[in-house]
Legacy VTK file of the C-alpha trace (Angstrom):
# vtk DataFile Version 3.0
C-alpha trace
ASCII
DATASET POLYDATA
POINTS 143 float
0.000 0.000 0.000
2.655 2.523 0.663
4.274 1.948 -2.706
1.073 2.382 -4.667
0.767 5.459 -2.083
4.521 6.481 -3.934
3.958 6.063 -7.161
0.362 8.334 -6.874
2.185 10.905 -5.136
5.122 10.750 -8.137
2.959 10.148 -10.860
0.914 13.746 -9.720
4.122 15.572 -9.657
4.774 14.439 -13.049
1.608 15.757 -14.487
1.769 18.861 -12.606
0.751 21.914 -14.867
4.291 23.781 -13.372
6.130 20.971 -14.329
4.676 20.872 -17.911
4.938 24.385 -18.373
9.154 24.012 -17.294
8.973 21.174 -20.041
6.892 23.479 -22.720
9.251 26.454 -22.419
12.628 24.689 -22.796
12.168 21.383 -24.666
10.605 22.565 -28.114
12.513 25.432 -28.674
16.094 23.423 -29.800
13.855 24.651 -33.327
16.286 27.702 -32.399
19.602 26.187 -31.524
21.439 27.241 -34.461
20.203 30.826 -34.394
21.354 31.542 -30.496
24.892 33.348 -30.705
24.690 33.964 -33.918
23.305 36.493 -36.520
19.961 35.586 -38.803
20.323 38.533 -41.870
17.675 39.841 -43.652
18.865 40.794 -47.367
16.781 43.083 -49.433
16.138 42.227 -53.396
19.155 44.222 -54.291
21.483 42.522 -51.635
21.647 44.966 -49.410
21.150 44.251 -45.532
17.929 45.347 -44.486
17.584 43.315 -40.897
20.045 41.950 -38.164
18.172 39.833 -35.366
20.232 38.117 -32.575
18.002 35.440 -30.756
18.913 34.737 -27.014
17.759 31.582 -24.902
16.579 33.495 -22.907
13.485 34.742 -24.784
14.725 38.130 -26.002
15.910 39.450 -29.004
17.774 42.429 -30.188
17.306 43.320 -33.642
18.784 46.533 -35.734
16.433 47.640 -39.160
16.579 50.645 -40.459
19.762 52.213 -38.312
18.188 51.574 -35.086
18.250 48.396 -32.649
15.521 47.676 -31.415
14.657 44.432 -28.433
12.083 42.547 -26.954
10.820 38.865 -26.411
9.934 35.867 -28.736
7.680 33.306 -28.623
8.165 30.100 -30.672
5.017 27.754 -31.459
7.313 25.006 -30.326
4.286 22.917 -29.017
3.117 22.654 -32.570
5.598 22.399 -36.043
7.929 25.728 -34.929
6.480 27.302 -37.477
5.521 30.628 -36.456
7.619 33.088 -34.287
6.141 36.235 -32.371
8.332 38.854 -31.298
6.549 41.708 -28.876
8.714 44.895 -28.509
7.627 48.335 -26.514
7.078 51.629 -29.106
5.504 54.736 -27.529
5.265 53.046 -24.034
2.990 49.682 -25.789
3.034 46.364 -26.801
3.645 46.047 -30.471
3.154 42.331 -31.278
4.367 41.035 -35.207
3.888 37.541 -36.096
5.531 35.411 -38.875
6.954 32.439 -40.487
10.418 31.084 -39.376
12.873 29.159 -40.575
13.667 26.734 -37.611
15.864 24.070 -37.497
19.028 26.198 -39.428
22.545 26.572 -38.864
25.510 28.794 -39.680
25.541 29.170 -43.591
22.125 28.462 -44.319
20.780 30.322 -46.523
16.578 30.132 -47.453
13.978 32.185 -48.882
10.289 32.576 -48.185
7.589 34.096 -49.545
5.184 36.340 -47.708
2.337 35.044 -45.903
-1.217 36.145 -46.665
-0.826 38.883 -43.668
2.879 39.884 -44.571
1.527 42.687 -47.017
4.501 45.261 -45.504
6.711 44.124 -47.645
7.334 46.222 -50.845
5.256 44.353 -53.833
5.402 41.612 -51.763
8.878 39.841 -53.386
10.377 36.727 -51.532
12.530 37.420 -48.480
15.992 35.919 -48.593
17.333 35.195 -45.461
21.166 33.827 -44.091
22.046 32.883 -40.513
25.688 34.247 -40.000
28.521 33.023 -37.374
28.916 35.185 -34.209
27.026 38.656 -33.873
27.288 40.761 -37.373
27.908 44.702 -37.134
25.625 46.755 -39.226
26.785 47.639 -42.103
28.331 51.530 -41.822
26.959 54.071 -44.085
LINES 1 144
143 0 1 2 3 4 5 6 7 8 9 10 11 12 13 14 15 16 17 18 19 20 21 22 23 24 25 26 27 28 29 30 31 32 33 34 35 36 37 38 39 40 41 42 43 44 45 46 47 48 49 50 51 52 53 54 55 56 57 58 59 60 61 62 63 64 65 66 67 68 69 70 71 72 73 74 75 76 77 78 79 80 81 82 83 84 85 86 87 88 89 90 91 92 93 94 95 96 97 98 99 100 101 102 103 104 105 106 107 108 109 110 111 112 113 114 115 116 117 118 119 120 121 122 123 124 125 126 127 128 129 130 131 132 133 134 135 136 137 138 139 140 141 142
């Protein structure tokens, strides 16, 4: 009886909602391993760099666009495919929230396109976005 009494009391830990959300937060994001330390670069048509975003572990990001840097925090749909990526940064003291497609799963030297989703209508005429992920953290590029 005290055995079965063990294995109840174990068992509940287990299924704990703290304990899964420990397991949700760490587990599915190795989707980003490749991109922590290192640089993912946004090119423009004409091969310019329009975007630098460093990803941290840690659930922050810095990113520079348009000769300013810019940080916040990321969420990755990791309990799904790791599909989508959400990064929420502070403008005029609120929450500005933009949503998109990511490339998970990459490392150093990849180098992928996409084209815009159905929502991504910022872009100019909509072209494909080519993307790299660069080794270590890249400057921007100096005027």
């Amino acid at each position: 009886m005290r055995n079965l009494l063990v294995a109840l009391l174990i068992g509940t830990a287990w299924a704990s909602p703290a304990w899964s959300q420990d397991k949700a937060q760490t587990s599915g994001y190795s989707a980003m391993n490749g991109y922590y330390g290192n640089t993912m670069v946004f090119w423009t048509p004409a091969g310019k760099i329009q975007a630098l975003i460093y990803y941290n572990p840690d659930f922050t990001y810095q990113e520079w666009r348009r000769g300013e840097w810019k940080h916040g925090t990321y969420v990755l749909n990791n309990d799904q495919d790791s599909s989508t990526l959400c990064l929420t940064r502070m403008q005029d003291n609120l929450p500005i929230t933009n949503c998109h497609s990511f490339g998970n799963d990459k490392v150093v030297g990849d180098k992928w396109t996409k084209s815009p989703a159905p929502y991504e209508k910022h872009k100019p005429n909509n072209e494909t976005a080519s993307y790299t992920l660069e080794k270590g953290h890249v400057a921007p590029p100096t005027k």
